[in-house]
C-alpha positions in Angstrom: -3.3 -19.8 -17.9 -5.3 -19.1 -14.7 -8.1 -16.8 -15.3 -7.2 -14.4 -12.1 -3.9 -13.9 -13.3 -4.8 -13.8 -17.1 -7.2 -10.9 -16.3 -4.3 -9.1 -14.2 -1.9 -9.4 -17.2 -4.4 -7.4 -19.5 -5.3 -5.3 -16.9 -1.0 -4.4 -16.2 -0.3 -4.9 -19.7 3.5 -3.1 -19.2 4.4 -5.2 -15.8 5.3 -8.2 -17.6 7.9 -8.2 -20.5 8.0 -10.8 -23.4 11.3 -12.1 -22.4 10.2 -12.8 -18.4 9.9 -16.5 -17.4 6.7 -16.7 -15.7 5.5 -19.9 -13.7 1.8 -19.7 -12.3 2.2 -22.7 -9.8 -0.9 -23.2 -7.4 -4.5 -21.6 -8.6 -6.9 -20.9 -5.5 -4.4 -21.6 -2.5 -4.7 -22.0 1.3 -3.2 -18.8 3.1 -2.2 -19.4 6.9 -2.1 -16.0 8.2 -0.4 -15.6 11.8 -3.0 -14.9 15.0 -1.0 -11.6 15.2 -2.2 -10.7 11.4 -5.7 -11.5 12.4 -6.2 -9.4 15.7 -4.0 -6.3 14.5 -6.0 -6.1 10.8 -9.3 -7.8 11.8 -10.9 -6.3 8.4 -7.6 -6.9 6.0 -8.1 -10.6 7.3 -11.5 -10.7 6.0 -10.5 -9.7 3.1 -7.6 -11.6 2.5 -9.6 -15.1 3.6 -12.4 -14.3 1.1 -9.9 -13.5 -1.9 -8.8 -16.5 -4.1 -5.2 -16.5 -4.0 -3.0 -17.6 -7.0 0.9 -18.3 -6.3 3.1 -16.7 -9.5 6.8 -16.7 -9.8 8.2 -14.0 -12.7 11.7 -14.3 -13.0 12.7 -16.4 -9.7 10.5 -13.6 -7.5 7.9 -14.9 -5.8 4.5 -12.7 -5.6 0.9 -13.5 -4.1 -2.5 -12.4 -6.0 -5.4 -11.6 -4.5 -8.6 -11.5 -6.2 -11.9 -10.7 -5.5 -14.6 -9.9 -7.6 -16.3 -6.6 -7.1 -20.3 -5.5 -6.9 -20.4 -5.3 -10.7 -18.8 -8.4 -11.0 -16.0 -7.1 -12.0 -12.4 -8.9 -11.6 -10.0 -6.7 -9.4 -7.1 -7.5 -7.0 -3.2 -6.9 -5.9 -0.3 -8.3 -7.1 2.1 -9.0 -3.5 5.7 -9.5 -3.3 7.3 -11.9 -1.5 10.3 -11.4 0.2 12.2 -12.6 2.6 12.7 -10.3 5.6 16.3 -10.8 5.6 15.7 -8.2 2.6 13.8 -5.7 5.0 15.2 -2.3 6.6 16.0 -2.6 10.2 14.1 0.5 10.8 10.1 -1.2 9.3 8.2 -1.1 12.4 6.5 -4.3 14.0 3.2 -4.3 12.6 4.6 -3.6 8.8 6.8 -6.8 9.3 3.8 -8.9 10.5 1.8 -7.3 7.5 4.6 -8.1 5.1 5.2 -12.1 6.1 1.9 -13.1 5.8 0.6 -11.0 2.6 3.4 -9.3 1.1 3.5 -5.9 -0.2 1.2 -4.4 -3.3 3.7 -4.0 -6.1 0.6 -3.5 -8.4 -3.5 -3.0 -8.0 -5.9 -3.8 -10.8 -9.5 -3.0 -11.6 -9.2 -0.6 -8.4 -13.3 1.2 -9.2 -11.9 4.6 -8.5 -14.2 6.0 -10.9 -17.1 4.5 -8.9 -15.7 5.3 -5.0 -16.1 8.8 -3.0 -12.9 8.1 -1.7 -9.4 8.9 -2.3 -8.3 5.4 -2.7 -4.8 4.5 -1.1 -3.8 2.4 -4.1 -4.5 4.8 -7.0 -2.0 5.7 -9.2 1.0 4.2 -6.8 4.4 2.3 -7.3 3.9 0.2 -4.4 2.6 -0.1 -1.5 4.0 -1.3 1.8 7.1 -3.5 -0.3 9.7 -3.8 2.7 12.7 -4.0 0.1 11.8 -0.4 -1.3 11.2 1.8 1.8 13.5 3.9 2.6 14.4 6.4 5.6 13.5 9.7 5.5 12.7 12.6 2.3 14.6 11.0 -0.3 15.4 13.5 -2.8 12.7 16.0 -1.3 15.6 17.3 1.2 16.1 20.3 -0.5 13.3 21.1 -1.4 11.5 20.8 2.4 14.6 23.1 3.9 13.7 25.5 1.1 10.2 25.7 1.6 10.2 26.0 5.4 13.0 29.0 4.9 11.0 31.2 2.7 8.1 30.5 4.8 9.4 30.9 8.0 8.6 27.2 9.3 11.0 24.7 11.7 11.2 21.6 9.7 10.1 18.8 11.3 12.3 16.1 12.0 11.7 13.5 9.9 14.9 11.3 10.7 13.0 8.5 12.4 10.4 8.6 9.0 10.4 5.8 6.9 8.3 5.9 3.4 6.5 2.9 2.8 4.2 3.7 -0.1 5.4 5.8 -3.5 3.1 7.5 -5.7 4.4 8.2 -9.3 4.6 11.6 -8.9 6.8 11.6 -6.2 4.3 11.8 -2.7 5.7 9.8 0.0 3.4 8.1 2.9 5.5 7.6 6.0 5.4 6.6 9.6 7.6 7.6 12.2 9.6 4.5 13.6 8.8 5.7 17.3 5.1 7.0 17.3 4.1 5.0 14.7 2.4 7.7 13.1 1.2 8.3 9.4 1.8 11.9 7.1 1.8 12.4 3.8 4.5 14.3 2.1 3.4 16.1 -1.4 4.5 18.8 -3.5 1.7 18.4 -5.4 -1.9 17.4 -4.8 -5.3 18.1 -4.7 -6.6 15.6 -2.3 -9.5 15.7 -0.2 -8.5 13.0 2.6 -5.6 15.2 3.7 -4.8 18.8 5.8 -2.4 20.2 5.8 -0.1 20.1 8.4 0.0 22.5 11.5 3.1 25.0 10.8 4.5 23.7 8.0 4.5 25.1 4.0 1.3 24.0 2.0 2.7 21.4 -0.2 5.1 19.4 1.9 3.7 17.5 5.1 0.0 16.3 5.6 -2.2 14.6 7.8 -5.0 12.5 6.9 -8.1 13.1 8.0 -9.3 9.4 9.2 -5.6 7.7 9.6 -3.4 8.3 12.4 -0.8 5.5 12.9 0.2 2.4 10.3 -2.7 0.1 11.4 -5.4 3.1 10.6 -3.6 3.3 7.2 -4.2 -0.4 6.5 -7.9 -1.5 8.0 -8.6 2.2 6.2 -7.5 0.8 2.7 -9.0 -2.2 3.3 -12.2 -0.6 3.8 -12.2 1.6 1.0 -11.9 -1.8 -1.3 -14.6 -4.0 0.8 -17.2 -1.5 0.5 -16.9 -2.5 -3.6 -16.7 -6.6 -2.7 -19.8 -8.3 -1.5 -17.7 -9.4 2.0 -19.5 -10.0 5.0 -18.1 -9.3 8.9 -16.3 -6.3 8.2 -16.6 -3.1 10.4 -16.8 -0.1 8.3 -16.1 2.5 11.0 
């Protein structure tokens, strides 16, 4: 078995079940991302050219991994999906389609140094991240609870009808951006992180901002930096 995706199957012990058919069919491959990739995430390209890159098929779905090893020599990397964007909402902005036909979306992260990092990092703890077949439009089942919030305290919801959710945490935080402005908040009933405020007239836990993102391109160079600064890259621009 290829030693990339060996150490991701230990790592994501529960993500592959005894009965899946699972076909590792090119070890280190050549990635062609598009010119439009390169100049709208100049650091997530640097990344991506620098990872070695291991084509896997589990059960006729097709995923990407990327691996890199970090400054402890460590193994770590994401599992992508592949889809085809026939299989994508109408509503995903540009720049997430672009994202999503060259690299795919993280369905899982391994070996992520979050003990080791100062940051929050965008791929802790999450059910996916940027997967085009699993965002969805607006709160979800969080409708309820947002109207009730903003009653007892008083707020005017915001309208979140143009929101689409494009990364799920497991306990139920949503990061969205808004299909017009293209901006990036956090919805959480529950949290205590640092990279986040509150935001302006609305209840506590429902709608942040965060604090170095404002639109879907922040959001992506800004996870890209959090895991380059724990892989020996070169060229990127930690700003």
């Amino acid at each position: 078995m290829n030693n990339d995706f060996e150490t991701f199957a230990n790592e994501i012990p529960w993500f592959i079940e005894a009965t899946d058919k699972v076909r590792v069919s090119k070890n280190d491959v050549e990635l062609e991302t598009s010119q439009k990739f390169k100049d709208l995430f100049p650091n997530l390209s640097i990344m991506i050219e620098k990872a070695r890159k291991t084509v896997v098929t589990i059960n006729d779905q097709n995923y990407t991994l990327f691996a890199w090893d970090d400054l402890e020599g460590t193994m770590c990397g994401w599992l992508c999906k592949m889809e085809d964007e026939a299989s994508f909402p109408s509503e995903l902005i540009e720049e997430h389609k672009i994202l999503l036909t060259n690299i795919g979306g993280i369905q899982e992260s391994f070996n992520d140094f979050e003990e080791f990092s100062d940051a929050e990092l965008f791929t802790d703890n999450q059910n996916f991240l940027f997967i085009g077949s699993e965002c969805k439009k607006g709160l979800g089942d969080w409708n309820d609870y947002y109207s009730e919030c903003c009653e007892e305290e008083g707020h005017k919801e915001i309208d979140y009808s143009n929101m689409v959710s494009f990364v799920n945490e497991a306990n139920g935080t949503l990061t969205l951006y808004d299909t017009t402005t293209k901006k990036v908040l956090l919805f959480s009933h529950d949290h205590c992180f640092e990279n986040v405020v509150c935001h302006e007239n609305q209840p506590e836990y429902t709608f942040h901002k965060f604090k170095d993102v404002d639109n879907f391109v922040d959001y992506v160079e800004q996870l890209a930096r959090q895991w380059s600064s724990h892989i020996p890259l070169k060229g990127l621009f930690f700003l």
